[in-house]
KETI-172433 format. One line per field, with one value per residue (C-alpha): residue number from 1; residue in three letters; x, y, z. Coordinates in steps of 0.001 Angstrom, whole numbers. Example, Ala and Ser with C-alpha at 12.3 -4.5 7.8 and 13.67 -1.06 7.14 Angstrom:
# KETI-172433
seq	c(1 2) $
type	c(ALA SER) $
u	c(12300 13670) $
v	c(-4500 -1060) $
w	c(7800 7140) $
END
This chain:
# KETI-172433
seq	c(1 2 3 4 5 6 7 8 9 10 11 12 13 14 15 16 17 18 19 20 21 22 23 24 25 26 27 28 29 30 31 32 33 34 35 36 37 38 39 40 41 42 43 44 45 46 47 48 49 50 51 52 53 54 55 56 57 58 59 60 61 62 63 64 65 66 67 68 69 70 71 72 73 74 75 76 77 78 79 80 81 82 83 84 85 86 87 88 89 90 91 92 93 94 95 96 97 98 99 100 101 102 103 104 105 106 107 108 109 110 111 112 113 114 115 116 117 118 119 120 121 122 123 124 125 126 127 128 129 130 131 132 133 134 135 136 137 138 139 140 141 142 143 144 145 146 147 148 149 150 151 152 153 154 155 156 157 158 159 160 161 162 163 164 165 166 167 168 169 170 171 172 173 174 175 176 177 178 179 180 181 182 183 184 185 186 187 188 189 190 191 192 193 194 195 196 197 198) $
type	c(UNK UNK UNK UNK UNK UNK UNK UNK UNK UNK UNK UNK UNK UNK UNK UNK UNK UNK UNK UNK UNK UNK UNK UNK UNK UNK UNK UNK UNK UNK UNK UNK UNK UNK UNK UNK UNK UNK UNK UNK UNK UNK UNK UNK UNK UNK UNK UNK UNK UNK UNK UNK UNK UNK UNK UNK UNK UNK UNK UNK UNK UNK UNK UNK UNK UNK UNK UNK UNK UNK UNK UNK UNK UNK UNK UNK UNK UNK UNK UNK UNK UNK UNK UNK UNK UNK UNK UNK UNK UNK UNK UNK UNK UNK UNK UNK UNK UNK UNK UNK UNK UNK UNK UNK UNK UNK UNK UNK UNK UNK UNK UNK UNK UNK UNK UNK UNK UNK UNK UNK UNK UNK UNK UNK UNK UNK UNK UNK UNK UNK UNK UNK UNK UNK UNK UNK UNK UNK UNK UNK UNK UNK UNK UNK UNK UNK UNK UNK UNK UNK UNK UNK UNK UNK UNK UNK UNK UNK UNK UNK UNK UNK UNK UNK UNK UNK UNK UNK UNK UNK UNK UNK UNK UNK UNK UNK UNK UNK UNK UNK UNK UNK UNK UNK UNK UNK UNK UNK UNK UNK UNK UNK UNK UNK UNK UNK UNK UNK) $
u	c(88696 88245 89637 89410 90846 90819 89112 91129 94699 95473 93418 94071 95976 94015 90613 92202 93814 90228 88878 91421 93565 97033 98569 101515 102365 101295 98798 98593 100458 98818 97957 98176 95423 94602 92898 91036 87084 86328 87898 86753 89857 90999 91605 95450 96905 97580 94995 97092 99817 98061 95269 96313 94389 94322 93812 93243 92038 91730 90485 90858 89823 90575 87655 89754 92281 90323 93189 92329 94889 93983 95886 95996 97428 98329 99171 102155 100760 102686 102747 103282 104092 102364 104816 103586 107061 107305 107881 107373 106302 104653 102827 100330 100035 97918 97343 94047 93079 91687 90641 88459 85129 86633 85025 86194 84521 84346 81005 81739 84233 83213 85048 84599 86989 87529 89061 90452 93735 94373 96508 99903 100296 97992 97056 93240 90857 90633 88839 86515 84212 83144 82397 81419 82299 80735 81950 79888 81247 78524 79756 77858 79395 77897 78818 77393 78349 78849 81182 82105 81226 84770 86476 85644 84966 84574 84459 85003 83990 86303 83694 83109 79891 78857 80542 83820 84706 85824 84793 84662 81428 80817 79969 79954 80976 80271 80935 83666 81746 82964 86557 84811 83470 87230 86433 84031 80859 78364 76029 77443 76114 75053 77009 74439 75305 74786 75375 75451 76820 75085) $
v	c(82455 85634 85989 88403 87583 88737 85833 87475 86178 90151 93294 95897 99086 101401 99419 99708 103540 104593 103077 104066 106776 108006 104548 103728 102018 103139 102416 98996 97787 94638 93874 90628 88601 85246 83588 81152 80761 79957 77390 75195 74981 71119 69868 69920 72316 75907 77158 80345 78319 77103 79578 82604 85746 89486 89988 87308 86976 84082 84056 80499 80024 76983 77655 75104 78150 80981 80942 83221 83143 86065 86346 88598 89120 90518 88709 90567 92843 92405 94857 93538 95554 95096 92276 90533 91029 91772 95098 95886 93336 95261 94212 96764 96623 94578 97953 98082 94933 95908 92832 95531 95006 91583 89337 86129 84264 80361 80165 82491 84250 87307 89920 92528 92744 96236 95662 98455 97369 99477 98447 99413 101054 103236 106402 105985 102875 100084 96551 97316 95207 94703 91752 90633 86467 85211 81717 79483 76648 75083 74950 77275 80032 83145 86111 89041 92108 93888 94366 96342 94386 93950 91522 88201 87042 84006 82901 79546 77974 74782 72643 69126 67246 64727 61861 63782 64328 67724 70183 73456 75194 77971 81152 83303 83728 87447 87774 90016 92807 95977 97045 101061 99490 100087 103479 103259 105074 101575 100412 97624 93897 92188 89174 87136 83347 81005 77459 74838 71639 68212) $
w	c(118570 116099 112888 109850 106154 103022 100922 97676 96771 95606 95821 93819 94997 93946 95971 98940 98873 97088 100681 103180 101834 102169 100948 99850 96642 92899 90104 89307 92913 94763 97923 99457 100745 102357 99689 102002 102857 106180 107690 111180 113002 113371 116761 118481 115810 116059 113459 113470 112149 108667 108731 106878 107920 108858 112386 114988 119004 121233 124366 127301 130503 133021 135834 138151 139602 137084 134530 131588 128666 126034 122638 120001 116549 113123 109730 107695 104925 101800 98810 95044 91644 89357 87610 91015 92355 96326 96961 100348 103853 106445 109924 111635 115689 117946 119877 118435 119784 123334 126209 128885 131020 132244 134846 135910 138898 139334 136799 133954 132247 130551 128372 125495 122595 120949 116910 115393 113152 109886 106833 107736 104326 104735 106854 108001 107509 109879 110150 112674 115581 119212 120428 124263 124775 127967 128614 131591 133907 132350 128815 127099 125180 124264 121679 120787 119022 116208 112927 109947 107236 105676 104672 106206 110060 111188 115085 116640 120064 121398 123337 125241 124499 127156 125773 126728 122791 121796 118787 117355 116819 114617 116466 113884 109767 108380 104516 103397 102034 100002 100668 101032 104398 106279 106434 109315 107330 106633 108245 111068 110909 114211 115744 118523 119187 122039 122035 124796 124312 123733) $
END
């Protein structure tokens, strides 16, 4: 599982349209965020449900008949005045959100994930990253990639240890770095994980 959130309750208009561009809203408008830190999903709950966050992508396989279940989806962007009344609730599309290159066989799973999802307020800027998940019979989960550094990422394995007990491993948590980011021109960070089960 990949998320992105805004650690920020609100972020100013004027951040985000000096970033992106071409937004809508005036001087002194808010954007909503998630106002969370990163969070290690629980086990048997939909961390979806009570995680807030930008953008998110999941990704299951079952090697018994090669069953791959891949999800993907976008939080609703909400736009406050500056009294912090709600002006405006939009929701941008999981278009950008591309599965390709996928392999499944009765050892691994393997596929890359394309992220490109802009604020639907605005006209350019996007949260940006590519990540390739290979998953073994074995147990052992690898990531690797890359991101725009903004806002936050975080990444989460489900596995079994021996004892037959799962848990959720962090793959990967990127700080959410300046808003100026969205627009595709800093320097990308490097996402590389592996872990194999106890």
């Amino acid at each position: 599982m990949y998320n992105t959130f805004i650690t920020n309750n609100r972020v100013d208009w004027d951040i985000i349209q000096g970033a992106f561009g071409g937004c809508v809203g005036i001087f002194g408008d808010k954007f909503g965020g998630d106002n969370r830190g990163y969070v290690t999903p629980t086990l048997y709950e939909d961390p979806w449900w009570y995680n807030s966050h930008r953008t998110g992508v999941r990704m299951k396989i079952d090697f018994g008949p090669n069953y791959v279940i891949e999800e993907k989806h976008v939080g609703q962007t909400r736009l406050y005045n500056s009294s912090g009344g709600l002006k405006e609730t939009r929701t941008a599309s999981t278009s950008g959100i591309v599965f390709s290159e996928r392999s499944v066989s009765s050892s691994l799973y393997k596929v890359k994930v394309s992220h490109e999802v802009g604020n639907p307020f605005c006209s350019s800027g996007a949260i940006r990253y590519v990540v390739y998940v290979k998953t073994w019979a074995s147990g052992v989960m690898q990531v690797d990639g890359y991101r725009h550094p903004v806002p936050a990422h975080e990444a989460y394995g489900l596995f079994m240890n021996s004892s037959g007990s799962e848990y959720w491993q962090t793959m990967y948590q990127g700080a959410q770095g300046d808003f100026i980011c969205v627009s595709g021109l800093c320097p990308t960070q490097t996402i590389s994980k592996t872990h194999t089960p106890s």
